[in-house]
C-alpha positions as CSV (number, residue, x, y, z in Angstrom):
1,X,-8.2,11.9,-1.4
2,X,-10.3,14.2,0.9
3,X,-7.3,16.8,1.7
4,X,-7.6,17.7,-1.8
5,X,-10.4,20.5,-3.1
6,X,-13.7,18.9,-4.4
7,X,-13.0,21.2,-7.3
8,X,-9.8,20.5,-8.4
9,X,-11.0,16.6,-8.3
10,X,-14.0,17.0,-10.6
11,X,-11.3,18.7,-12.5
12,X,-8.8,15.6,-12.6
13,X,-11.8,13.2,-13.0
14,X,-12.9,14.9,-16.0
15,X,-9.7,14.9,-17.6
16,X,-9.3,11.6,-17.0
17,X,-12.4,11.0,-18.8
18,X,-10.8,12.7,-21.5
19,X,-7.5,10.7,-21.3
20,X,-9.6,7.0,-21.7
21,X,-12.3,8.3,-23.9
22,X,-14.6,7.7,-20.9
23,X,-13.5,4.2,-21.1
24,X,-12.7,3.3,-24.6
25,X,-9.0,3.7,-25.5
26,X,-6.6,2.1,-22.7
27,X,-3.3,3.6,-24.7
28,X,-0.5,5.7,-22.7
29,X,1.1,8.0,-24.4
30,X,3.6,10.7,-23.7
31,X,1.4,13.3,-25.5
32,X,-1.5,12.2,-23.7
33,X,0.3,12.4,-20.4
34,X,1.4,15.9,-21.2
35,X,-2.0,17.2,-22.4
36,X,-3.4,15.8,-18.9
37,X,-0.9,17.7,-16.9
38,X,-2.1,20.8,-18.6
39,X,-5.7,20.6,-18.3
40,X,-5.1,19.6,-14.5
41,X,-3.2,22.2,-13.8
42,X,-5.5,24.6,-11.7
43,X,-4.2,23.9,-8.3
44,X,-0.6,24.6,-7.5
45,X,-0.4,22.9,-4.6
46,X,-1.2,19.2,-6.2
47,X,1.9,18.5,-7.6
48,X,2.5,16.8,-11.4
49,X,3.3,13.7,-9.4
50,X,0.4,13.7,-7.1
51,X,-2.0,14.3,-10.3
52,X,-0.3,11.6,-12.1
53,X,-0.7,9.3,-9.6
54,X,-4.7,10.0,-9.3
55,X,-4.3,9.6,-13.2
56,X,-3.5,6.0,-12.6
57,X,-5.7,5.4,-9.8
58,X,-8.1,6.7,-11.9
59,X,-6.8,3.8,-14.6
60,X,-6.6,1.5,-12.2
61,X,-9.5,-1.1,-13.9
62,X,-8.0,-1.0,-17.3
63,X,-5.6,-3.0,-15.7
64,X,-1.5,-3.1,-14.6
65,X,0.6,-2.4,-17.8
66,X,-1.4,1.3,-18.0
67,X,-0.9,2.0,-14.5
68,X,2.7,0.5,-14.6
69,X,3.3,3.0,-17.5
70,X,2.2,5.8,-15.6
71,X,4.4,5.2,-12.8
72,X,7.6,4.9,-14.8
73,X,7.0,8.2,-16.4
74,X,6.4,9.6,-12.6
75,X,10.0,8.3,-11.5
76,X,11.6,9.2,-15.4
77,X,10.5,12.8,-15.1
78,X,10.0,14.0,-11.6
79,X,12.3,14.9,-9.1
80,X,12.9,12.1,-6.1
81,X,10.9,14.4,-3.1
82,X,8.1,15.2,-5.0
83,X,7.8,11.1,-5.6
84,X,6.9,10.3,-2.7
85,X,3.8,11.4,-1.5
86,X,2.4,10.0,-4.7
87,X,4.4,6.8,-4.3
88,X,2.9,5.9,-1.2
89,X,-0.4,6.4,-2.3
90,X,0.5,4.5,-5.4
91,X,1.3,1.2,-4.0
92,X,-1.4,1.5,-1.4
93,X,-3.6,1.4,-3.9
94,X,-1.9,-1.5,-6.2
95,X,-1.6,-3.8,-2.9
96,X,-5.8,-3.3,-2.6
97,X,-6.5,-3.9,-6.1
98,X,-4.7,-6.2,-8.2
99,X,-2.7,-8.2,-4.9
100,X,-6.4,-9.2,-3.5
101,X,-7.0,-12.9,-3.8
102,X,-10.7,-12.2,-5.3
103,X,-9.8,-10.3,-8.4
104,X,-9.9,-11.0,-11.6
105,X,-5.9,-12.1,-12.3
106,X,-4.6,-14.8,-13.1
107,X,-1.6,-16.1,-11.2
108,X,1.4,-15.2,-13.1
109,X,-0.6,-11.6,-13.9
110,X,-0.5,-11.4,-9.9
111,X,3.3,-12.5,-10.1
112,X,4.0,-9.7,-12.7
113,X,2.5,-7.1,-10.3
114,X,4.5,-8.3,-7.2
115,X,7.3,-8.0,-8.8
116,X,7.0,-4.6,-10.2
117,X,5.6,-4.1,-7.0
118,X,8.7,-4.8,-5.0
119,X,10.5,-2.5,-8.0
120,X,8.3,-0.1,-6.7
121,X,9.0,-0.3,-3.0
122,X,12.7,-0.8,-3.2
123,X,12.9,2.7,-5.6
124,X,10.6,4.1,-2.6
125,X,12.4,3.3,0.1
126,X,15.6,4.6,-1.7
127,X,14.2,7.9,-1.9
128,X,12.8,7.6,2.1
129,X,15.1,5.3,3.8
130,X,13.7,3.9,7.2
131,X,9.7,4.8,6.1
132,X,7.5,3.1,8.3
133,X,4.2,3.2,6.1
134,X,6.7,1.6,2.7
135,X,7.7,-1.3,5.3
136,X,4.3,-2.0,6.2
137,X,3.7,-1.9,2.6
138,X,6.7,-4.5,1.9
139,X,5.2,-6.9,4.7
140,X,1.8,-6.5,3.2
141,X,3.7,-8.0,-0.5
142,X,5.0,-11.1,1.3
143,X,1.3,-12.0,3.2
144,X,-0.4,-11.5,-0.3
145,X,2.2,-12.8,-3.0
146,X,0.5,-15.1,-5.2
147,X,3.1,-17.7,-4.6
148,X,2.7,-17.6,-0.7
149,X,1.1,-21.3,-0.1
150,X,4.0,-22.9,-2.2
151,X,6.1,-21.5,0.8
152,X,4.5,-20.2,3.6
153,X,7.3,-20.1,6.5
154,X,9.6,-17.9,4.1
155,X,6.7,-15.4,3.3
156,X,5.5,-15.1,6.5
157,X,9.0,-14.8,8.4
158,X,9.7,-12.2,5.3
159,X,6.4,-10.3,6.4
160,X,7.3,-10.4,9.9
161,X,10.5,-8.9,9.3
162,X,9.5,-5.5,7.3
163,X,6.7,-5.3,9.6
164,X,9.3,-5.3,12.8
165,X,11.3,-3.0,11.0
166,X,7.7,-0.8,10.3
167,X,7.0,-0.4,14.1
168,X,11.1,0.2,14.6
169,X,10.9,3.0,12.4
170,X,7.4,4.4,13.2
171,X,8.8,6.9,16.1
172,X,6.1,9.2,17.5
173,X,3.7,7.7,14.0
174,X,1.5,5.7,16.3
175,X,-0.4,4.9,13.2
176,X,2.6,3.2,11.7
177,X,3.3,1.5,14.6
178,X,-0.4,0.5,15.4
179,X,-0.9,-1.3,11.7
180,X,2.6,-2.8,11.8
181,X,2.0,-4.5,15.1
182,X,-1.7,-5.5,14.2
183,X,-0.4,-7.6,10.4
184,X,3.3,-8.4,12.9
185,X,0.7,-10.3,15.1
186,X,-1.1,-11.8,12.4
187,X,1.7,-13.2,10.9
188,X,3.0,-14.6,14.2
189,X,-0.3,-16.1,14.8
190,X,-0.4,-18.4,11.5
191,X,3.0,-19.9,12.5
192,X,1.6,-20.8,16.0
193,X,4.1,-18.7,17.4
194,X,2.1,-17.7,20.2
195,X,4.2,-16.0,22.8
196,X,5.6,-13.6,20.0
197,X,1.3,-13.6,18.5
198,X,0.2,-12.4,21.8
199,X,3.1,-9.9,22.5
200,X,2.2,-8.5,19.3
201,X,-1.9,-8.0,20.1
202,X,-1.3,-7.0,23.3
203,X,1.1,-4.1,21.8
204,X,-1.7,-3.4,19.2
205,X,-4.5,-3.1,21.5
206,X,-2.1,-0.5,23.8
207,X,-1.4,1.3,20.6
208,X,-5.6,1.9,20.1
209,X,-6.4,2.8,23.7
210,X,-3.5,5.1,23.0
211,X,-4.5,6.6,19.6
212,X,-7.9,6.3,20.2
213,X,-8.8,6.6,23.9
214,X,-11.1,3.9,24.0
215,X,-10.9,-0.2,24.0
216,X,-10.3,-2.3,21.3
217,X,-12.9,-4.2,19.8
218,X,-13.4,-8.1,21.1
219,X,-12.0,-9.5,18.1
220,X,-8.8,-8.6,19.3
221,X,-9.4,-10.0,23.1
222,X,-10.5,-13.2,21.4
223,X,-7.2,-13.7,19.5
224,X,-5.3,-12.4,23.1
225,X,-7.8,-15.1,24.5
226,X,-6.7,-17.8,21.7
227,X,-3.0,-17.2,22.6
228,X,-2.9,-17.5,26.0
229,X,-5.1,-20.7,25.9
230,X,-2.7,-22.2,23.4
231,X,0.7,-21.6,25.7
232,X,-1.1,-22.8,28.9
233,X,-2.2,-26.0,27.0
């Protein structure tokens, strides 16, 4: 959220304030919504959906049914291209928060959230068709779904395939391309597939030296390391 002026945040974050009672009322309301997109606008170039969507980051620890709400009433009232800026950032932040295997949710909470989750995405890539950055997010669902162990092939061969269609679509996006082939080889890795594993971190290191005109860090040589030792055995 750096690209956005330190004012206009202090701004948002006090209103927010305002809109939990620093804390103590965890209601959504149309009214309150409304009165938040008044006080919050002092910057015309932060759209209603982009400070809705801080809104429910903002939310984001009074848990998914308040930040779910908020969402609906971004796609409800605003128009499709000024969704998806905030959309992205949206489900960024719902895939580090409430998909993570160390918080606080129980299973079928987790279930609830992947499924509004893929809601989410599907609505997304309706309005972008072919976004690299929504696909990673998609293949990013499959390796954290709660329900992965119970079927770990399908996930993972799920993952694999947004995550192929991620670096397809990426174009000139190296950055696209370089996370998609990084979680691609991950993926390929757990299922021992290790011609396809090592293709993959190969691709990923070229993608760094590329972006960032420098090697990769050993980690990745070790698992380039790992692969070729497990095809020559």
């Amino acid at each position: 959220m750096s690209f956005y002026h330190e004012e206009t945040l202090k701004v948002i974050q006090q209103q927010i304030d305002v809109f939990t009672d620093h804390g103590r009322d965890k209601t959504v309301s149309e009214t309150k919504i409304h009165n938040f997109l008044t006080a919050t606008d002092v910057n015309s170039r932060l759209c209603r959906s982009d400070r809705l969507m801080l809104l429910a980051m903002g939310c984001a620890d009074f848990g998914w049914e308040v930040m779910s709400q908020i969402y609906d009433y971004v796609v409800r009232t605003q128009p499709p291209e000024d969704q998806l800026p905030a959309l992205i950032m949206w489900q960024a932040t719902v895939l580090d928060h409430f998909m993570a295997e160390d918080n606080d949710l129980t299973v079928e909470e987790r279930c609830r959230v992947a499924e509004d989750m893929h809601r989410i995405l599907t609505h997304a890539l309706e309005v972008s068709p072919n976004n690299a950055g929504l696909a990673n997010s998609y293949g990013t669902l499959y390796l954290r779904h709660p329900l992965r162990k119970q079927n770990e092939p399908d996930y993972l061969h799920n993952a694999i395939t947004w995550f192929r269609l991620a670096e397809e679509w990426s174009g000139r996006a190296l950055d696209n391309a370089y996370i998609a082939t990084f979680s691609l080889a991950n993926a390929y890795f757990e299922l021992q597939q290790w011609g396809d594993a090592l293709r993959a971190y190969n691709r990923h290191k070229e993608l760094y030296i590329e972006i960032k005109g420098e090697e990769l860090c050993s980690e990745i040589d070790t698992k380039i390391a790992e692969c070729e030792q497990r095809l020559a055995s």
